[in-house]
N, C-alpha and C positions, 0 to 999 in steps of 0.2 A: 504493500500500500504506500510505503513513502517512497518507494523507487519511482509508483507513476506519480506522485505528489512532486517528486524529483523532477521528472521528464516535462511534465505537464509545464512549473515552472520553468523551467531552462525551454521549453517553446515560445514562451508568452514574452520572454527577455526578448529572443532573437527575432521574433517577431515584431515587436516595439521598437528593437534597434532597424532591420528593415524603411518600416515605416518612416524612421526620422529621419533615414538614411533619402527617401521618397522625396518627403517634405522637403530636403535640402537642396536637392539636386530637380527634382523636378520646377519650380517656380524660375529657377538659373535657366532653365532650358527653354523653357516659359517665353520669358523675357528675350534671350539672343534671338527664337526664331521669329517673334514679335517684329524685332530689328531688324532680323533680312529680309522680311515680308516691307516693312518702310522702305529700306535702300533699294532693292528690288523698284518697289511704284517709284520711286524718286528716278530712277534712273531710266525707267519706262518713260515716266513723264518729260524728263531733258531730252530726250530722243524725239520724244513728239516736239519739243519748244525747237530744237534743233533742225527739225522740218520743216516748220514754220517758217523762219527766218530766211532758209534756203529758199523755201518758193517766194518769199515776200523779196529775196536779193535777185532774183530771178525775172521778178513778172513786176512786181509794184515799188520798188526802193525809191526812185527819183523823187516817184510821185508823194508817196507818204512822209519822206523828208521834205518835199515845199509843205505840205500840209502840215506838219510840226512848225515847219518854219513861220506860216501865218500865223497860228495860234497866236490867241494875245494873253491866254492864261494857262496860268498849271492845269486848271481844271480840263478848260480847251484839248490841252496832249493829252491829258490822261483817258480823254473822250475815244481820242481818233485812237490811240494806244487800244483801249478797250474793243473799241470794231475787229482792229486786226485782229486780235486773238480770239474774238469769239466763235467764228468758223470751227477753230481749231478745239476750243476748249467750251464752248458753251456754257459762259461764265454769265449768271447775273448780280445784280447789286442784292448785298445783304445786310441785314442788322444783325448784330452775332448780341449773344447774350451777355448778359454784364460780365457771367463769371468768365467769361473767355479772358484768359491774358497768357503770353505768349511770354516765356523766359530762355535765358540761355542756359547753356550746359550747366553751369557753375552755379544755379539756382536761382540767380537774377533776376527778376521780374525785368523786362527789357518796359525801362522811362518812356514815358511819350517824348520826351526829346530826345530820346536817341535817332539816329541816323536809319536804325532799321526796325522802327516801330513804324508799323500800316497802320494809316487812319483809314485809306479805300478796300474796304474789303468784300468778294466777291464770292460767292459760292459755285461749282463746278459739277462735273458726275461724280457719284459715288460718296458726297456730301463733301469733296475735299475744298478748301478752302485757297483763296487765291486773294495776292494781296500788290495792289499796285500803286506805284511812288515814281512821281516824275521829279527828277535833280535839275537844279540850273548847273548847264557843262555849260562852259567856254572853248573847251579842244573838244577835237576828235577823240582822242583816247582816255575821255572824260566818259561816265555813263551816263548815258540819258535820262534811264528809269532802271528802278530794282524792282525785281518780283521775289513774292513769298509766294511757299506752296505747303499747307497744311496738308497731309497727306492725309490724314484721318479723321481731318475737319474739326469741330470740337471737342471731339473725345480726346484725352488725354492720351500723352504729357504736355502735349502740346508746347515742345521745348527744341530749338534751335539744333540740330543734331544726331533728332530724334525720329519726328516725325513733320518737323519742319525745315524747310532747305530752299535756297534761292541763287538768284542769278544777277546778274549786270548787264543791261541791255546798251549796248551801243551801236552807231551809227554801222559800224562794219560786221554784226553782229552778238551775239552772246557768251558769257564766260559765266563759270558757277562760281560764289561764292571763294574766296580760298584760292584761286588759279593762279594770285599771284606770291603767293607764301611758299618759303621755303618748305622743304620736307619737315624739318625740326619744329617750325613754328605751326605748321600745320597739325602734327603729331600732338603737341600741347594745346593746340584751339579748339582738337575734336577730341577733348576729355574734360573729366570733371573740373579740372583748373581751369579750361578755356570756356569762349561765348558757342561753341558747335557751329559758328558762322561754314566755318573753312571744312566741317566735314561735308559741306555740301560740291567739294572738287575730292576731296580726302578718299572716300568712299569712291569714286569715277577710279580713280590711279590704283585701285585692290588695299586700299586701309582698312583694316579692321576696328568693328564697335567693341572689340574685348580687348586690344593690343593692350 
């Protein structure tokens, strides 16, 4: 009687241990594939924005640059910016809910005055979120306009690296994010020290979300 009293116990151990063994590793695994499912659409998506650009330097550039050029307001670009991509992406205007806020890697709620906080925000397919900002450039190799792309729209983490990634729109076309950061600084921009701006080129070159 106490041999199975014995056994019975030393099951319900190794069992328990199992299970936490589960709990541990399971929610880690969780999470990475969660990640490659984001970089994955992230990189689906720059492929489409990538297309776009080519038929618009192909068929309509001249024309869409005098059109920028008349514009007499931000509002104005961001108009004619909007038409162009809607073909492509079938983007309309949105009001996102108060609790939306968009941070970077390092926890940060990204300020309304930061440089890539969207006030224009737009909704897409799949509920994902699209966010556009026109810059005063002076040069050519200045960017026009930044886009954000929420991959997964409001649903959380809704965090720069994550499931948020963007690009630099200029006159000769598009760059992600990060394109012009060294290896090193890039390495540190897409982890928990950095803003995740630069995972949005990091992730293109084979970086990894667990390095």
């Amino acid at each position: 009687m106490a041999k199975k009293k014995y056994l019975k116990l030393e099951y319900m151990i190794t069992l328990l241990i199992i299970i936490a063994v589960v709990l541990i590793i399971v929610p880690f695994d969780f999470e990475n594939n969660t990640q490659a499912e984001f970089i994955s659409r992230w990189q689906d998506k720059y492929s489409r924005l990538e297309y776009m650009f080519n038929v618009i330097s192909a068929h309509e550039k001249a024309e869409i640059l005098k059109s920028f050029q008349r514009a007499k307001t931000p509002d104005e670009r961001e108009q004619i910016m909007i038409n162009v991509i809607k073909p492509y992406f079938r983007i309309k205007k949105e009001n996102l809910p108060k609790h939306y806020t968009a941070k970077f890697m390092n926890k940060i709620k990204v300020p309304s005055t930061n440089k890539y906080y969207f006030d224009d925000i737009y909704t897409s397919e799949n509920g994902m979120i699209v966010g556009i900002k026109d810059l005063e450039c002076e040069k050519p190799d200045e960017p026009m306009f930044l886009m954000m792309f929420d991959i997964n729209g409001v649903l959380p983490p809704n965090t720069w690296g994550k499931d948020i990634y963007g690009v630099n729109i200029y006159e000769t076309g598009i760059e992600p994010f990060g394109k012009r950061l060294a290896k090193k600084e890039l390495e540190k921009d897409c982890s928990i020290f950095g803003t995740g701006l630069g995972c949005s080129y990091y992730y293109k070159i084979g970086g990894g979300f667990n390095d």
